[in-house]
DRENDO-1510 file (C-alpha; in Angstrom, 1 decimal, always signed):
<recs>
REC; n; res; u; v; w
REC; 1; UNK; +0.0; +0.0; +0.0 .
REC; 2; UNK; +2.7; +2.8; +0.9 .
REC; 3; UNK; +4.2; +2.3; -2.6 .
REC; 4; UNK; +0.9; +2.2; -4.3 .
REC; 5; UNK; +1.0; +5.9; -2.5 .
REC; 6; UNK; +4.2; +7.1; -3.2 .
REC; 7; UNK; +3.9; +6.2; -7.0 .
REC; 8; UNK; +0.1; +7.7; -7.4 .
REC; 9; UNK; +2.2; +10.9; -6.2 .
REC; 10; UNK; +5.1; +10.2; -8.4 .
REC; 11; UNK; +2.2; +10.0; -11.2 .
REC; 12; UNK; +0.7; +13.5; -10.0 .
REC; 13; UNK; +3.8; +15.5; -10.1 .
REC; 14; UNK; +5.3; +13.4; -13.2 .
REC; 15; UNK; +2.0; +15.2; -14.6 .
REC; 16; UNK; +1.5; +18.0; -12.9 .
REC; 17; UNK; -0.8; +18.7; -9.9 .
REC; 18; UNK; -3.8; +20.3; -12.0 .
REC; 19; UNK; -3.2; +17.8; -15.4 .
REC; 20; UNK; -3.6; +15.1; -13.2 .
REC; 21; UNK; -6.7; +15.9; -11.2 .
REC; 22; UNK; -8.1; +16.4; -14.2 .
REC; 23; UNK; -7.7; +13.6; -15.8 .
REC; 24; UNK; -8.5; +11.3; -12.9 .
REC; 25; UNK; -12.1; +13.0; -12.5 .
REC; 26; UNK; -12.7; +12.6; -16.0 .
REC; 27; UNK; -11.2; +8.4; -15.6 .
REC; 28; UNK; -13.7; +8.3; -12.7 .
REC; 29; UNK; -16.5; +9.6; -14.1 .
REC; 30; UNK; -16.5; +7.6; -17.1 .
REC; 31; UNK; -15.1; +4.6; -15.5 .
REC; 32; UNK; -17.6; +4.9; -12.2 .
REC; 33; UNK; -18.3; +1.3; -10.1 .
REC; 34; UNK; -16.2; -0.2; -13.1 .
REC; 35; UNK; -12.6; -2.7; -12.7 .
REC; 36; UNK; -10.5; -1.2; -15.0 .
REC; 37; UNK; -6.7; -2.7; -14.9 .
REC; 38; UNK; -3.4; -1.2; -14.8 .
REC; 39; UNK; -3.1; -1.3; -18.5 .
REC; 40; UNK; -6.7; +0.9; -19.3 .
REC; 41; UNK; -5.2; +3.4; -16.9 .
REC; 42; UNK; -2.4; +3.7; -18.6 .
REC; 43; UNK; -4.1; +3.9; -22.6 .
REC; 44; UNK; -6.6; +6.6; -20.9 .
REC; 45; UNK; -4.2; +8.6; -19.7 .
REC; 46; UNK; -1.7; +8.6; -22.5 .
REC; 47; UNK; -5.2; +9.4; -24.5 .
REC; 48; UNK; -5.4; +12.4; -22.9 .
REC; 49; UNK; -2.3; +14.1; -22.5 .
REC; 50; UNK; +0.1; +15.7; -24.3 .
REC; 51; UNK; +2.8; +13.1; -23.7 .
REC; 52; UNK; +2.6; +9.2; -23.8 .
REC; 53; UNK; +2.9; +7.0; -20.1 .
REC; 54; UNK; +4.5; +3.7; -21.6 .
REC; 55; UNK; +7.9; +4.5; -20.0 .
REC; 56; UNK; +5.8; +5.8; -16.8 .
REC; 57; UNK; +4.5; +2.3; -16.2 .
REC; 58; UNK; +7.0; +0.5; -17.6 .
REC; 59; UNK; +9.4; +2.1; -14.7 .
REC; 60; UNK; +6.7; +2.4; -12.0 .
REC; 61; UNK; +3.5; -0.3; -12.0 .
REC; 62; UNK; +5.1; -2.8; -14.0 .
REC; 63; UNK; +8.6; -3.7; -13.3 .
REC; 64; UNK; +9.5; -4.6; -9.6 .
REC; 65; UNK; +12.3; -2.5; -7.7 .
REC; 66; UNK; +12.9; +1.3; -8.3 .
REC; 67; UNK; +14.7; +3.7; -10.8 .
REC; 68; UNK; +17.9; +5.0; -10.4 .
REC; 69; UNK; +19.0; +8.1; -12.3 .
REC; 70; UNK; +22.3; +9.3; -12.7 .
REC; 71; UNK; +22.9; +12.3; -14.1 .
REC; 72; UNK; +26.1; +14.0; -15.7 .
REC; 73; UNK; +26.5; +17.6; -17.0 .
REC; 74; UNK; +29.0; +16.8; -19.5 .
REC; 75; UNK; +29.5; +20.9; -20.9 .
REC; 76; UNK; +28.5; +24.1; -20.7 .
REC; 77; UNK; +28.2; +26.9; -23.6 .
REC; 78; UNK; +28.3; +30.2; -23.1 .
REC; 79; UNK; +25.7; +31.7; -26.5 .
REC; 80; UNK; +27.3; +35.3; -25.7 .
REC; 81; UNK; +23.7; +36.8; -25.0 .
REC; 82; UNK; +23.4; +36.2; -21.3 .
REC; 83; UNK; +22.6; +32.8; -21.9 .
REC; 84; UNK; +24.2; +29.5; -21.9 .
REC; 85; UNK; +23.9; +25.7; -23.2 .
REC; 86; UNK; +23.8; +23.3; -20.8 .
REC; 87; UNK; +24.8; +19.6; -22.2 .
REC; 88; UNK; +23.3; +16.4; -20.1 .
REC; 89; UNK; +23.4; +12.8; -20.0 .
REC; 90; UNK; +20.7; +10.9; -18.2 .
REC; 91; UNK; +21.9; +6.8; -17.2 .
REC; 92; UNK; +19.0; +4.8; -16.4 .
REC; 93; UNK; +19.3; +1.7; -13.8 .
REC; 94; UNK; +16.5; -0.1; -12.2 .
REC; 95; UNK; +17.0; -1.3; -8.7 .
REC; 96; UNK; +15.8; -4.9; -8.3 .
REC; 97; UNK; +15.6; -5.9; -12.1 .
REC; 98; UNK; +17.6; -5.6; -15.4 .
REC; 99; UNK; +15.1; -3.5; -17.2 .
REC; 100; UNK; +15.9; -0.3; -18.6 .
REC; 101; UNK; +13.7; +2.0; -19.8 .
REC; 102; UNK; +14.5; +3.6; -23.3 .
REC; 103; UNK; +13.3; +6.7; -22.3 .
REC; 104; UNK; +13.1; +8.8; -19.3 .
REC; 105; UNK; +10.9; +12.2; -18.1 .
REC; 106; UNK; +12.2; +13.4; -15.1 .
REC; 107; UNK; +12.7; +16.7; -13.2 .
REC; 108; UNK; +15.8; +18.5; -13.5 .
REC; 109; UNK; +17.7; +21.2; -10.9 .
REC; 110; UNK; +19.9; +23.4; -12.6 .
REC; 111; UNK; +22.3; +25.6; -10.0 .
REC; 112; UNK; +24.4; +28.4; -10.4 .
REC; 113; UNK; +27.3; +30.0; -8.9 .
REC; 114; UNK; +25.5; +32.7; -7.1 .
REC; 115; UNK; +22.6; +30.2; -5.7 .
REC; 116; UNK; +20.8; +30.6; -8.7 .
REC; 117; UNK; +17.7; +27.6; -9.2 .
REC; 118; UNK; +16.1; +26.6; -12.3 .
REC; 119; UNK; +13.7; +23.5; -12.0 .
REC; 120; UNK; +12.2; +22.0; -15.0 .
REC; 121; UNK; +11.0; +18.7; -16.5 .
REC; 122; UNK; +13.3; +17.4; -19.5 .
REC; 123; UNK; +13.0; +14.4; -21.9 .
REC; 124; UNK; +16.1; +12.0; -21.8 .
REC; 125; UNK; +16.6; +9.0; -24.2 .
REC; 126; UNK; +19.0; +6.5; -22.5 .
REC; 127; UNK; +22.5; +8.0; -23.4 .
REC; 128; UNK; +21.8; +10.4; -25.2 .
REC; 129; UNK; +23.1; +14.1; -25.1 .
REC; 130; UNK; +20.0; +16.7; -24.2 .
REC; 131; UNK; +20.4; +20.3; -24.5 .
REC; 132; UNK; +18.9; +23.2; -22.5 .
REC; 133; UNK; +18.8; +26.9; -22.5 .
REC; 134; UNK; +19.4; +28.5; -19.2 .
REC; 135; UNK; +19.8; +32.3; -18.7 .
REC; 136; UNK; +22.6; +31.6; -15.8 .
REC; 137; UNK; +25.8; +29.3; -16.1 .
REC; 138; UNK; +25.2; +26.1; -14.1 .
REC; 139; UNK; +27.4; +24.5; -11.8 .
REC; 140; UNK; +26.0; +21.3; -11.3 .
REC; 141; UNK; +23.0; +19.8; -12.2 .
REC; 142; UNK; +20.3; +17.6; -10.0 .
REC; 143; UNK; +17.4; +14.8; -10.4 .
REC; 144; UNK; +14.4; +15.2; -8.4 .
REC; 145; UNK; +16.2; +18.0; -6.5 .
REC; 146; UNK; +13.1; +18.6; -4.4 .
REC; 147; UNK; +12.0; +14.6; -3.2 .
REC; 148; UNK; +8.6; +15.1; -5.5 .
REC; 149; UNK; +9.2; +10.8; -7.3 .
REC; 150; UNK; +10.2; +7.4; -6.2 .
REC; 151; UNK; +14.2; +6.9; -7.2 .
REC; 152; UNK; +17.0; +4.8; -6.1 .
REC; 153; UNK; +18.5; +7.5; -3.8 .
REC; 154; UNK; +18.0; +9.6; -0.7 .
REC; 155; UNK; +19.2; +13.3; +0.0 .
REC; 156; UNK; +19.4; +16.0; +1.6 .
REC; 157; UNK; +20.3; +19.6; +1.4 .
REC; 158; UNK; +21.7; +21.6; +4.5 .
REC; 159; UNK; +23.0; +25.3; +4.8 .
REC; 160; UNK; +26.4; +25.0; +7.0 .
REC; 161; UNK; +26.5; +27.8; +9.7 .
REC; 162; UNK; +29.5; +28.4; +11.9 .
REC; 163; UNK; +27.8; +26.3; +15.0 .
REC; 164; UNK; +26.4; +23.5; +12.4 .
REC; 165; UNK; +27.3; +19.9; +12.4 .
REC; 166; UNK; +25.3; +17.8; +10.3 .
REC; 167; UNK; +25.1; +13.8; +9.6 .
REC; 168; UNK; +23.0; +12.4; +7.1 .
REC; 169; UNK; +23.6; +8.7; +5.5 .
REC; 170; UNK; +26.7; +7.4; +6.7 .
REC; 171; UNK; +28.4; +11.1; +6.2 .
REC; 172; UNK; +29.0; +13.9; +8.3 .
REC; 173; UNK; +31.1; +17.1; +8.4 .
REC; 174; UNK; +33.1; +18.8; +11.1 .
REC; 175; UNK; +33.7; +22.5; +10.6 .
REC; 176; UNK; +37.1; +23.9; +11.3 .
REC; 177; UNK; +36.7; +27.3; +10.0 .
REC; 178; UNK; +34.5; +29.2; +8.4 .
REC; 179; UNK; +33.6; +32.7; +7.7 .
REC; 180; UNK; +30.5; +32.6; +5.8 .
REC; 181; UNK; +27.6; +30.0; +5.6 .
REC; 182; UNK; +28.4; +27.2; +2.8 .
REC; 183; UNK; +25.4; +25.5; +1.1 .
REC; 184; UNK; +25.8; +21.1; +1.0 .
REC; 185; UNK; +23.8; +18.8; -0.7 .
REC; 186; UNK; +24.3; +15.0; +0.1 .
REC; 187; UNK; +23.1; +12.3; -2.2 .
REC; 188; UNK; +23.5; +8.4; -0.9 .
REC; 189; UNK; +22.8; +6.5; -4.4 .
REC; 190; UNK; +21.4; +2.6; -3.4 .
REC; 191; UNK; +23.2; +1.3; -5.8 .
REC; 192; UNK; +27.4; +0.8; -6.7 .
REC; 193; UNK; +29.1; +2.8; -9.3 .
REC; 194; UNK; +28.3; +1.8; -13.5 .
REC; 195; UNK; +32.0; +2.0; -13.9 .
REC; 196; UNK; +34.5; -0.2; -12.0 .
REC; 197; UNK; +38.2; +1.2; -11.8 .
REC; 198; UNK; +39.4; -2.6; -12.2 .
REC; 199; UNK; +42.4; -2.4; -10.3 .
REC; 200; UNK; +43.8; -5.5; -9.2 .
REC; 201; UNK; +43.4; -6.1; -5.6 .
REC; 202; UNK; +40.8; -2.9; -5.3 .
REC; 203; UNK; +37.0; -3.9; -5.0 .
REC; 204; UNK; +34.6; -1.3; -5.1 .
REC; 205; UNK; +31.0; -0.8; -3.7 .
REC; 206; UNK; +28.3; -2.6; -5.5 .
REC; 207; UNK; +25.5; -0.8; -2.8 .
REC; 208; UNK; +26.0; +2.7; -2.5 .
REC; 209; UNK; +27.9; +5.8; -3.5 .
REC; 210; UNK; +27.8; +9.4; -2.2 .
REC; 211; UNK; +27.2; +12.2; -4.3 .
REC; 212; UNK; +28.4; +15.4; -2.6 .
REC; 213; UNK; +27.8; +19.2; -3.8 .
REC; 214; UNK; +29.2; +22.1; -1.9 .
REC; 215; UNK; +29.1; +25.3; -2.6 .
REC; 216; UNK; +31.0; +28.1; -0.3 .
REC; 217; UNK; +30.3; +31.4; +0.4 .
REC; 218; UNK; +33.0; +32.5; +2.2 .
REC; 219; UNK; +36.2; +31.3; +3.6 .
REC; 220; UNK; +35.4; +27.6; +4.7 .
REC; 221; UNK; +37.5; +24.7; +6.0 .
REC; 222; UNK; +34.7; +22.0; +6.3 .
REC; 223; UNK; +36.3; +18.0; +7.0 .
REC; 224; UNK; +34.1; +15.0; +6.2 .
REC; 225; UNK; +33.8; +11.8; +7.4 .
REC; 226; UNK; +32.8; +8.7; +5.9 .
REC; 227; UNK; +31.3; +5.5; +7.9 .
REC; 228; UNK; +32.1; +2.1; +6.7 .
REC; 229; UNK; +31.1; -0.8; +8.5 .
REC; 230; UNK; +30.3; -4.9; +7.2 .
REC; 231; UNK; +26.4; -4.0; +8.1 .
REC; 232; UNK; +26.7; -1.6; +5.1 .
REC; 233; UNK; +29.2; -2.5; +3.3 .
REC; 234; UNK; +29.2; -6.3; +3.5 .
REC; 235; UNK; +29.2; -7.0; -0.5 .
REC; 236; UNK; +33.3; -5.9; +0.2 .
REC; 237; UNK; +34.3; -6.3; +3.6 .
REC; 238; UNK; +34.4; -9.7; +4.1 .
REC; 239; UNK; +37.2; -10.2; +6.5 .
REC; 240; UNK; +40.3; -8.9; +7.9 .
REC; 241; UNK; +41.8; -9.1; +4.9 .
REC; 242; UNK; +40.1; -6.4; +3.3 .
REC; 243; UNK; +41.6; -2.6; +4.2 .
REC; 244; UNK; +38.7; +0.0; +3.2 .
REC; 245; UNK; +39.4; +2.8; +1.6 .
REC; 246; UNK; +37.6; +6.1; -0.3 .
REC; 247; UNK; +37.8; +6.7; -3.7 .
REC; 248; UNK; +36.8; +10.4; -5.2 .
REC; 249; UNK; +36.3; +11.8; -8.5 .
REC; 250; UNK; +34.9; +15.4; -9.5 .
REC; 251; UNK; +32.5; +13.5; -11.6 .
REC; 252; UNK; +31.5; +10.7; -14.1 .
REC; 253; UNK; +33.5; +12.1; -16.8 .
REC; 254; UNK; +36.7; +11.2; -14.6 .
REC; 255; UNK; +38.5; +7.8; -13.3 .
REC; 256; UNK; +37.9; +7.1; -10.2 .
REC; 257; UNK; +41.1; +7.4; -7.7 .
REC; 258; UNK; +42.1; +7.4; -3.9 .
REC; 259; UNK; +41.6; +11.0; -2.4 .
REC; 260; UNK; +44.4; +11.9; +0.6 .
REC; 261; UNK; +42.2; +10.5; +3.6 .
REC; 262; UNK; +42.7; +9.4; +7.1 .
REC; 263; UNK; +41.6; +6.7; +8.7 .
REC; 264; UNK; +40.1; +7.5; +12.7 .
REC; 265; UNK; +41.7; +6.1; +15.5 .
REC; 266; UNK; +39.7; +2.9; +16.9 .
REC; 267; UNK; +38.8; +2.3; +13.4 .
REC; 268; UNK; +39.4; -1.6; +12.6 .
REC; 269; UNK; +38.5; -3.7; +9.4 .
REC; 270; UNK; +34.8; -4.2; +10.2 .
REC; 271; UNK; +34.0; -0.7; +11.0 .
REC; 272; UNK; +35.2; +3.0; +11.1 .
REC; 273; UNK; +35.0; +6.7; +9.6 .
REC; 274; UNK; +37.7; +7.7; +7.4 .
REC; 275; UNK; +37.8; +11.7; +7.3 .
REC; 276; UNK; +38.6; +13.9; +4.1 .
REC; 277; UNK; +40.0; +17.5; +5.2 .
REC; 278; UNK; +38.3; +20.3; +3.3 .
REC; 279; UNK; +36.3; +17.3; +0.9 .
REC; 280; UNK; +35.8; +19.3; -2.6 .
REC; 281; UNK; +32.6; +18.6; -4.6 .
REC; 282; UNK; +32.2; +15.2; -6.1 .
REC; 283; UNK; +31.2; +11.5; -6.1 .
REC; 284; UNK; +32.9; +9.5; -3.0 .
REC; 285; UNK; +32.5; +5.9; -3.1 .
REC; 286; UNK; +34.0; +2.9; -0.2 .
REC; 287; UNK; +36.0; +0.5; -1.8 .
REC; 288; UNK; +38.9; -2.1; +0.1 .
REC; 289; UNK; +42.4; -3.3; -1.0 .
REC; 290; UNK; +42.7; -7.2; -0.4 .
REC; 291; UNK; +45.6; -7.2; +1.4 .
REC; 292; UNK; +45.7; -11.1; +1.0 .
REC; 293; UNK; +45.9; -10.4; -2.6 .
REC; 294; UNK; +48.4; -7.8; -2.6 .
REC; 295; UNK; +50.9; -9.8; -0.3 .
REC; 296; UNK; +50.8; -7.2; +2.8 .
REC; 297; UNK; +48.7; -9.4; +5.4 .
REC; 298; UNK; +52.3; -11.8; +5.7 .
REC; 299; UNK; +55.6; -10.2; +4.6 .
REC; 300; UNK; +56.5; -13.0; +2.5 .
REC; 301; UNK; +60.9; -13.7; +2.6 .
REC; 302; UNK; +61.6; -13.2; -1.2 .
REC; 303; UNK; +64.8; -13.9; -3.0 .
REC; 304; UNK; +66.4; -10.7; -3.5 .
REC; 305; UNK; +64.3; -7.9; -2.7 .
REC; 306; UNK; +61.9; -6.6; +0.4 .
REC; 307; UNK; +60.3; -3.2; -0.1 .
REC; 308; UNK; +58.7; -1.6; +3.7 .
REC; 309; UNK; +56.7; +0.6; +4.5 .
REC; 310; UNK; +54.0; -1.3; +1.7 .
REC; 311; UNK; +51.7; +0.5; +1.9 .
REC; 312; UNK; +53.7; +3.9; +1.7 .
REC; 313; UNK; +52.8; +7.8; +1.4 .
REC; 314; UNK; +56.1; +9.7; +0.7 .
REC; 315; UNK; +59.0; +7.0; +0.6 .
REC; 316; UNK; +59.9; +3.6; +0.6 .
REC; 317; UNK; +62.8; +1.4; +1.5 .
REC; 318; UNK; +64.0; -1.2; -0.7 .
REC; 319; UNK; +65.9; -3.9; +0.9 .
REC; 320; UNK; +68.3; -6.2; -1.8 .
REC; 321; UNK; +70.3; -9.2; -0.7 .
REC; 322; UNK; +73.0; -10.9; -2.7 .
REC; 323; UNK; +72.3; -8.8; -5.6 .
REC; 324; UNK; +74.7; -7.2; -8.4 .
REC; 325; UNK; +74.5; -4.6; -10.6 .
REC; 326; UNK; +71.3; -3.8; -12.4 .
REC; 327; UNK; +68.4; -2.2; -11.9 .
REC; 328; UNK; +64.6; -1.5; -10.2 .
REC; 329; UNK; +61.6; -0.6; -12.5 .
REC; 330; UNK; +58.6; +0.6; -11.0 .
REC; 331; UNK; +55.5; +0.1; -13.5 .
REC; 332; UNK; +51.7; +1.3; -12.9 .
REC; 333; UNK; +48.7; -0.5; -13.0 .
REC; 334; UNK; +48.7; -0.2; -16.2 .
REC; 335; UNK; +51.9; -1.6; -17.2 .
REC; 336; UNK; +53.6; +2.2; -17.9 .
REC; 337; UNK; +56.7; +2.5; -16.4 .
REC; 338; UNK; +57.1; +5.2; -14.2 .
REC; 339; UNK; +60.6; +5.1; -12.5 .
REC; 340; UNK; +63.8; +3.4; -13.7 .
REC; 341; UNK; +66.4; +3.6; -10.7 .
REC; 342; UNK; +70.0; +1.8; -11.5 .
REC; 343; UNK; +71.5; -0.3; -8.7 .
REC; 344; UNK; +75.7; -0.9; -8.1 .
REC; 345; UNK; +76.7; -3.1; -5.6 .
REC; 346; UNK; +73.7; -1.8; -3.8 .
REC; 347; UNK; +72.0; -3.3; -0.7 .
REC; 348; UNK; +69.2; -1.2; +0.5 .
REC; 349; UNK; +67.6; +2.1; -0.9 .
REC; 350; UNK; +65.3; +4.7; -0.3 .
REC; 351; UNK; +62.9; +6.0; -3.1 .
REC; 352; UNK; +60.7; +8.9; -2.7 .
REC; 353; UNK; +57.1; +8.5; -3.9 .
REC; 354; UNK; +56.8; +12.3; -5.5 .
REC; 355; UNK; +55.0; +12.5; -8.8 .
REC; 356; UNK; +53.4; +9.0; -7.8 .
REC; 357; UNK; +49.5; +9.2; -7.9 .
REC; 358; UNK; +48.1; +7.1; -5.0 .
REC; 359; UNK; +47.5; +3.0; -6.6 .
REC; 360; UNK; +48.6; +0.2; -7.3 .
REC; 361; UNK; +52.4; -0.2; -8.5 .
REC; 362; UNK; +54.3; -3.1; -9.4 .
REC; 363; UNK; +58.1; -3.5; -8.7 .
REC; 364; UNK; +60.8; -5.1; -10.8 .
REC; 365; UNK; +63.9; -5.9; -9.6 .
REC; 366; UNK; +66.4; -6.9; -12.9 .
REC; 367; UNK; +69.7; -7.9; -13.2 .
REC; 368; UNK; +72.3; -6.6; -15.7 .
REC; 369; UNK; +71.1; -8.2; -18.5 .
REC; 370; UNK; +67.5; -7.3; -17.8 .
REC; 371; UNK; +66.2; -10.5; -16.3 .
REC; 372; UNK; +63.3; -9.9; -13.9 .
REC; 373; UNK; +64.7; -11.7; -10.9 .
REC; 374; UNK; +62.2; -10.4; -8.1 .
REC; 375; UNK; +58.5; -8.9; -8.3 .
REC; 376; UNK; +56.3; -7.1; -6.0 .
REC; 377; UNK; +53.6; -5.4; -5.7 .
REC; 378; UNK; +52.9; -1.8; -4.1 .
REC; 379; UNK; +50.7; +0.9; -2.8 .
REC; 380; UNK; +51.2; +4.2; -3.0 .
REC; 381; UNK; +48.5; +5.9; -0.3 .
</recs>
C-alpha cells in the first residue's frame, strides 16, 4: 500500500498537480463502479495528454524495484547573449531488475554560482546528449532535487552555519573554519558505481555511492567523514583481509582514484569513519584493497628484494640481498613504467614516492642483462 501511495504521487507530479486531477475525475467519471486494470489506466491517460505514459508504467507499476537516475552535465556553452547551453546525459538503472527503460521524463535542478535555481522537466533517451537553455551558467546539475518521485536514492540539502554539524547517511562534516555559511547537498545513491576502476586487488562498492555538492560562500575549511562498517558495506568487507578505503572523483567524466584520507583512530577492518579534510565537490564511493591479494597481510621472505613501508605515502625502502648490478623498475597499473632507478653493488635504498599518484604499482627488480629476478607489488597511499 505505501508504494501504491508514493507512485500515485510520483504519477501527479510526473504530470502535474492540476493535469492530473483532471484527468483522474474525468477516468472516474466515465469509469464509475467499473474494474479497470493497470493497462486501461495507462491507454486513458496517454489518450489524454500531451505526452505518452508507456515508459511511466514500464518504470513504475510494471517492473519490480525502483529507478535509479544518474545524471552528468558533460559541458556548458556560453551563447554570448546572457545565456548558456547546458549539455546532459541521463543513465538509467532499475533497482531490483535488469530492465531499462529507453526513455526517461524526469525533473531537473539546474544551479548556479551565485545560488541561482532553475527547475524543470526534461526528456532523456537512454544515453543520449540533451540540451537546454538556461539564462545563468550552471554549476552542477540535479534529479528530483526537491524529493517530489520514487528513485534509487535519498538526500538532503543543509546550509552550514558556523555552530552546524550535520550527519546524514553514513556522512558527516566537522567545521574547522568558516567565515560565511556554505550551502551542501548530500546524495547516498542505493546502488554501486556503473563503472569499475578494475584495479587489481581494489574492490569497489556494489551498494551505495555518495554524491556530494558544496558550494562556499565565504572562507570555509569543512572535513568529512565517511562511515564504513560490514552491516553496510558487506558485499566488500568480508574479512580482515580487506583494508577499506575512499575513492573520489569530480564527476562521471573522470577515473575514479584514492583521495588523501585518514583513517580515525579505533577504526578496525569491520567498521570505522575515514575523514577527508576540506572534501571538494564530487562523487565519494567505499571501496577495500585485499591485502591477501596484494601480499601485505604476511611479509613474505623473497629472494632478492623486500620493499617496507607497503603501503607507503612519501617513501619507501628497498631492501636487496645478494644482488649485483642492475636495476629497479617501478611500473603502474597499467603496465607504464614510471621510475627506472639503477643499482651498483647496492643493498638497501630509499625512493621517494613524489609525482606517484596514490594505486597500485608493481616493482621489478632486474639484473644486468634485464632478467626480472624479483617482483612485488605496491601501494602508494
Amino acid at each position: 500500500y505505501e508504494r501504491g501511495a508514493v507512485i500515485v504521487n510520483t504519477l501527479m507530479n510526473y504530470l502535474g498537480r492540476e493535469k492530473f486531477l483532471e484527468l483522474f475525475r474525468k477516468y472516474f467519471e466515465q469509469h464509475e463502479y467499473q474494474t479497470m486494470s493497470s493497462e486501461q489506466l495507462r491507454d486513458f491517460l496517454s489518450a489524454n495528454n500531451d505526452f505518452p505514459l508507456d515508459d511511466f508504467f514500464n518504470t513504475y507499476v510494471f517492473t519490480p524495484g525502483m529507478p535509479h537516475y544518474d545524471l552528468q552535465l558533460v559541458g556548458v556553452t556560453d551563447l554570448q547573449d546572457g545565456n548558456y547551453e547546458a549539455s546532459m546525459k541521463l543513465t538509467h538503472k532499475q533497482i531490483g531488475s535488469t530492465y531499462v527503460c529507453p526513455s526517461s521524463r524526469v525533473e531537473v535542478t539546474f544551479i548556479g554560482a551565485n545560488g541561482e535555481m532553475d527547475t524543470r522537466m526534461v526528456d532523456f533517451h537512454q544515453n543520449d546528449i540533451m540540451v537546454q537553455n538556461l539564462d545563468f551558467m550552471p554549476v552542477d546539475a540535479f534529479v528530483d532535487y526537491n524529493n517530489r518521485f520514487l528513485d534509487g536514492k535519498t538526500d538532503r540539502n543543509f546550509m552550514l552555519t558556523t555552530t552546524q554539524h550535520v550527519s546524514f547517511a553514513n556522512f558527516s562534516t566537522e567545521i574547522q573554519h568558516m567565515t560565511d555559511p556554505t550551502m551542501l547537498r548530500v546524495e547516498n545513491h542505493l546502488i554501486g558505481p556503473s563503472d569499475d576502476p578494475e584495479i587489481p586487488a581494489l574492490t569497489i562498492s556494489t551498494k551505495h555511492y555518495w554524491k556530494i555538492f558544496r558550494q562556499d560562500y565565504g572562507e570555509n575549511d569543512i572535513q568529512g567523514d565517511f562511515v564504513y562498517s560490514t552491516s553496510t558495506d558487506g558485499d566488500i568487507i568480508l574479512s580482515e583481509n580487506d583494508s577499506a578505503t575512499i575513492l573520489y572523483r569530480a564527476n562521471a567524466n573522470e577515473p575514479w582514484r584514492e583521495i588523501q584520507h585518514t583513517l580515525r583512530p579505533q577504526s578496525s577492518w569491520r567498521m570505522g569513519q575515514i575523514f577527508v579534510d576540506n572534501f571538494p565537490s564530487g562523487e565519494y564511493c567505499i571501496a577495500v584493497w585485499n591485502k591477501e591479494l596484494l601480499g601485505v597481510a604476511e611479509m613474505m621472505e623473497s629472494q632478492c628484494m623486500k620493499i617496507y613501508p607497503n603501503p607507503a605515502e612519501n617513501q619507501i625502502n628497498i631492501q636487496l640481498k645478494d644482488f649485483g648490478n642492475g636495476q629497479i623498475v617501478i611500473c603502474d597499473s597499467q603496465g607504464k613504467t614510471v621510475r627506472q632507478i639503477a643499482i651498483e653493488q647496492n643493498e638497501k635504498m630509499t625512493i621517494a614516492t613524489d609525482g606517484l599518484a596514490k594505486g597500485l604499482y608493481i616493482v621489478k627488480c632486474l639484473n644486468e642483462n634485464g632478467t626480472v629476478l624479483e617482483t612485488e607489488t605496491l601501494i602508494i597511499k
